[in-house]
Phi, psi and omega in degrees: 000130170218131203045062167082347180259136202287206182265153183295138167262156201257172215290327182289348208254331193278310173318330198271310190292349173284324182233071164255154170280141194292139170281009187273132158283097159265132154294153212261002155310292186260013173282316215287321186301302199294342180279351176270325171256011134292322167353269176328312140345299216256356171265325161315325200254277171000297177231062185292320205282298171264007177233322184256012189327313178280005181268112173303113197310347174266027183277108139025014191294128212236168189296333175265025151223035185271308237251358137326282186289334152315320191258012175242339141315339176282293189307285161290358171242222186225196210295341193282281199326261169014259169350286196289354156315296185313301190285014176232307177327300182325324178278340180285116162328304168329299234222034135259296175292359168275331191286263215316297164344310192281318174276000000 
C-alpha cells in the first residue's frame, strides 16, 4: 500500500470478478431497456462526427431517444450506419413483437 492508497488489481482477479452475477434486481423489460440504451450510447459516440455532427457531443441519450438515434443513423450514415440502425431497432421490444407477429 502506498500513501494511503489500496493495492492495484490484478487482471485474473478484476476477471474473476466480471462473471460474478450482478446483484442488481432487474426486470427482464428493464435489463433488455438498459442494453438499448448502451447501444445507443456507444453508437452515438462512435459516430458523433458523421451523424450527430449538430448535436453536443455531450448529450444524454435516454430510452426515448434510442429510436432517435436509430433514425439519424439511417439518415446520415451509410450501409454500416443502417445496418447497426437495425441491429439497435432489433432490440426494441416493439419491434421483436411485430417480427414475432409477423412469423
Amino acid at each position: 500500500m502506498f500513501c494511503g492508497m489500496p493495492e492495484p488489481m490484478s487482471t485474473a482477479d478484476a476477471g474473476r470478478l466480471g462473471g460474478r452475477k450482478s446483484r442488481r434486481r432487474l426486470s427482464p423489460d428493464q435489463a433488455r431497456a438498459m442494453v438499448r440504451i448502451r447501444e445507443a450510447r456507444k453508437l452515438f459516440r462512435s459516430y458523433h462526427a458523421r451523424c450527430f455532427w449538430w448535436v453536443p457531443s455531450d448529450l444524454v441519450i435516454t430510452l426515448e431517444r434510442v429510436a432517435w438515434v436509430a433514425d439519424h443513423l439511417r439518415k446520415r450514415g451509410g450501409r454500416l450506419e443502417w445496418r447497426l440502425a437495425a441491429r439497435l431497432d432489433a432490440l426494441s421490444p416493439v419491434t421483436a413483437s411485430i417480427a414475432t407477429a409477423e412469423s
